[in-house]
C-alpha positions in Angstrom: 8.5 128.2 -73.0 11.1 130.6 -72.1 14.1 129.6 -69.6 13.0 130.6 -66.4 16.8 130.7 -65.5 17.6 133.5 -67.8 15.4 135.7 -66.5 16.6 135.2 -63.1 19.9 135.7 -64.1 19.1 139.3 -66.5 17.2 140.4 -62.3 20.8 139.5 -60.9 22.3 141.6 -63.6 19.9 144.2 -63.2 20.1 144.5 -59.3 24.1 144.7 -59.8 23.8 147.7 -62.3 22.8 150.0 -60.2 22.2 149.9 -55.8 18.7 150.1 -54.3 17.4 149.2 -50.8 17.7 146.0 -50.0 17.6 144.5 -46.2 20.8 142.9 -46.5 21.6 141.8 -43.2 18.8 139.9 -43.1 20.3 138.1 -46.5 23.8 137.4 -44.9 22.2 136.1 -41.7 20.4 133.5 -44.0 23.6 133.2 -46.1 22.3 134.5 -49.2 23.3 136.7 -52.5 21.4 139.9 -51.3 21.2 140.8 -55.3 20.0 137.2 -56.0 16.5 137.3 -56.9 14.0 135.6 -55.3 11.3 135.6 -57.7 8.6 133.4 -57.4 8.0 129.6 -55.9 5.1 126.9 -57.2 3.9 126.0 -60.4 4.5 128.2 -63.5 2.1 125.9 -65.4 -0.7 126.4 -62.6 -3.7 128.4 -63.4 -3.6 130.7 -60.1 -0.9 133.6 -59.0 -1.1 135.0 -55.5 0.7 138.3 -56.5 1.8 140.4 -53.2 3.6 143.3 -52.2 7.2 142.0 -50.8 9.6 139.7 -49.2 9.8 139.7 -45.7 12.7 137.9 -43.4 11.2 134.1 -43.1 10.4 134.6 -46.9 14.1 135.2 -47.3 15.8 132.3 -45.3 12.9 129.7 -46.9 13.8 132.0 -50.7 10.2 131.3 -51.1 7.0 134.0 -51.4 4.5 134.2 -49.0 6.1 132.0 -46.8 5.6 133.4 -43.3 2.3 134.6 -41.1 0.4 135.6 -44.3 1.6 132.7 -46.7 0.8 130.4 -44.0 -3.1 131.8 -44.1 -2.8 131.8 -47.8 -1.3 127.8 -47.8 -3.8 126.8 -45.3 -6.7 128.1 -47.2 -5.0 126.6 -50.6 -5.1 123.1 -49.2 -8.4 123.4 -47.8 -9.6 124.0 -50.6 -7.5 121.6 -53.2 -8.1 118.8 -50.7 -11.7 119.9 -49.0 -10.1 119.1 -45.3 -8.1 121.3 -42.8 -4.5 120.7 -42.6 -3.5 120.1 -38.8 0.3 121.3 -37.7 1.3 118.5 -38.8 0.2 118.7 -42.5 2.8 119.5 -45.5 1.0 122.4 -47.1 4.4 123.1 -49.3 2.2 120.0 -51.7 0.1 123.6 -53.0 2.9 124.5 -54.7 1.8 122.2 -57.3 -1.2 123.8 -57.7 0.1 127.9 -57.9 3.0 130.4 -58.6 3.3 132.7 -56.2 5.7 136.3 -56.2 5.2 139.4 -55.8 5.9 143.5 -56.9 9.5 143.0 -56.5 11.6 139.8 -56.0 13.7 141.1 -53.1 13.0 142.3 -49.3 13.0 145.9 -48.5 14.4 147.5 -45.4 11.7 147.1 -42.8 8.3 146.5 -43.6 8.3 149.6 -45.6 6.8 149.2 -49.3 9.5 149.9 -52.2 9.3 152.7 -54.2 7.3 153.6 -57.2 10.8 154.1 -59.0 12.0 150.8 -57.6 8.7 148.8 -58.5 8.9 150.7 -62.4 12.7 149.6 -62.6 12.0 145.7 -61.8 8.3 145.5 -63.6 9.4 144.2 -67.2 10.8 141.5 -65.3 7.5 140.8 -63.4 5.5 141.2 -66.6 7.8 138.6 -68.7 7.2 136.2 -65.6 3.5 136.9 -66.0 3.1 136.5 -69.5 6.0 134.3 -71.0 6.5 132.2 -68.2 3.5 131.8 -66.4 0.6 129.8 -68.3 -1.9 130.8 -66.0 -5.2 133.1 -66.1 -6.1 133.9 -62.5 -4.2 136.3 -60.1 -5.4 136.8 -56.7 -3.9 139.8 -55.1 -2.8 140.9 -51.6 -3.1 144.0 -50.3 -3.1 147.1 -51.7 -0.2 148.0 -53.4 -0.2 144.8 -55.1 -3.6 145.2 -56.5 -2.7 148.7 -57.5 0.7 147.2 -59.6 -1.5 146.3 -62.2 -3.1 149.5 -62.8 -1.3 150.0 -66.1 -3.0 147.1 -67.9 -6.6 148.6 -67.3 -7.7 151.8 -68.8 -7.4 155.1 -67.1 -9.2 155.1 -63.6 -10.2 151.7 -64.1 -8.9 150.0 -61.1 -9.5 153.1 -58.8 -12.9 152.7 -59.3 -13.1 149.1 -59.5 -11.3 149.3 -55.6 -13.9 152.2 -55.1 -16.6 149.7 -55.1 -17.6 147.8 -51.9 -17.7 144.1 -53.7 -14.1 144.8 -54.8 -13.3 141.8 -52.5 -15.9 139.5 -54.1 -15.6 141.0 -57.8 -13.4 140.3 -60.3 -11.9 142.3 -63.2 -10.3 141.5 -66.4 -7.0 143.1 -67.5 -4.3 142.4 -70.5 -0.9 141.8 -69.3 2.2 142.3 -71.7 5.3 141.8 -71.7 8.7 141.9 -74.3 10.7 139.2 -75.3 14.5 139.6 -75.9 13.4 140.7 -79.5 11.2 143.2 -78.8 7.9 141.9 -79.2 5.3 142.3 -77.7 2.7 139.4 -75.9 0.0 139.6 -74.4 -1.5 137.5 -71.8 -5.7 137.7 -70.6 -6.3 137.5 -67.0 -8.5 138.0 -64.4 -7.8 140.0 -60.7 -9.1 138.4 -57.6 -8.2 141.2 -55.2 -8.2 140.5 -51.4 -7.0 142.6 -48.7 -3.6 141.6 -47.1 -4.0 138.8 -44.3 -2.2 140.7 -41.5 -2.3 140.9 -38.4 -2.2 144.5 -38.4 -4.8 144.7 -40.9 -7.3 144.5 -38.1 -10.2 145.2 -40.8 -10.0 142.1 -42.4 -7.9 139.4 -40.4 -10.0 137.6 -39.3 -12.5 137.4 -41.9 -9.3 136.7 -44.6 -9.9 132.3 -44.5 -13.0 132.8 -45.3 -13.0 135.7 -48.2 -10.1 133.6 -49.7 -12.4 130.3 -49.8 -15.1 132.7 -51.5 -12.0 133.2 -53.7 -11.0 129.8 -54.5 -14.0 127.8 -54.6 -14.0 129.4 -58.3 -11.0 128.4 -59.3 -11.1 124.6 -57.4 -14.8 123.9 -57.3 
């Protein structure tokens, strides 16, 4: 396998080459390298990826993914369903980590809560896809939220994931894609997974909050039966 620590270090180098938004106050209030990725925490031998959108600020000071409101749904419903008991508030739900990799579009916290651009997303993507496919030895990637579903509409044919999200069971479905990725040398691998799409568990997402714990057991009792 690959050094995971070179590929952080070629996302520092990238980040430095050229400026882009990054909400760096909220890095220097938690004492942190605004250009130093934070890429991914868990497991990158695990079989599952939660893959969504960005970084917010408690994501930043913990320089962990899904770590605040929504990666506390998504850790919650993870041990419920490795462990087949609710964690109380007193329960360690970081022992998932074990059991997942989770990252998302871009390994750094935009502005706000506004979504980074397309040209921002195109510029860090070979880095996402090496994690994905030379790193990662997994085959299941449940998504969150639209634009992180919508990432890996280049690995499908043309249209394929706008119909796919067209379709009503699109939170129940699944729907196989090829990932792939260079090496250092130019070659190309390929990796075979499957998308788990489910809609962001926000708050604001009034839609779908509250019905999230459940559509993400529906989700996982698949993959940890």
């Amino acid at each position: 396998m690959p050094d995971i620590t070179q590929l952080i270090a070629q996302i520092y180098t990238e980040a430095q080459r050229e400026s882009f938004p990054i909400d760096e106050p909220v890095y220097r209030e938690a004492g942190l390298d605004p250009e130093m990725p934070i890429l991914y925490a868990g497991n990158l031998e695990s079989s599952l990826c939660f893959f969504a959108r960005d970084l917010g600020k408690d994501e930043v000071f913990a320089q962990q993914p899904l770590y605040g409101a929504a990666g506390r749904l998504v850790r919650q419903g993870l041990y419920h369903a490795i462990y087949h008991q609710q964690p109380n508030n007193s329960t360690d739900t970081s022992v998932v980590l074990d059991r997942v990799l989770l990252t998302n579009t871009v390994p750094y916290k935009p502005p706000g809560n506004k979504a980074y651009s397309e040209a921002v997303k195109k510029r860090f993507r070979p880095f996402l896809e090496q994690l994905l496919v030379l790193h990662w030895q997994g085959d299941c990637i449940i998504t969150l939220g639209n634009e992180a579903f919508k990432w890996f509409a280049p690995y499908a044919g043309k249209g394929v994931l706008t119909k796919f999200f067209a379709g009503s069971d699109r939170y129940s479905e699944s729907l196989p894609i090829t990932l792939k990725a260079e090496d250092e040398q130019g070659k190309l691998h390929e990796r075979s997974v499957m998308l788990l799409p489910l809609p962001h568990p926000s708050p604001l997402n009034q839609q779908y909050y509250a019905q999230f714990p459940q559509m993400l057991q529906h989700r996982l009792t698949s993959i940890f039966p």
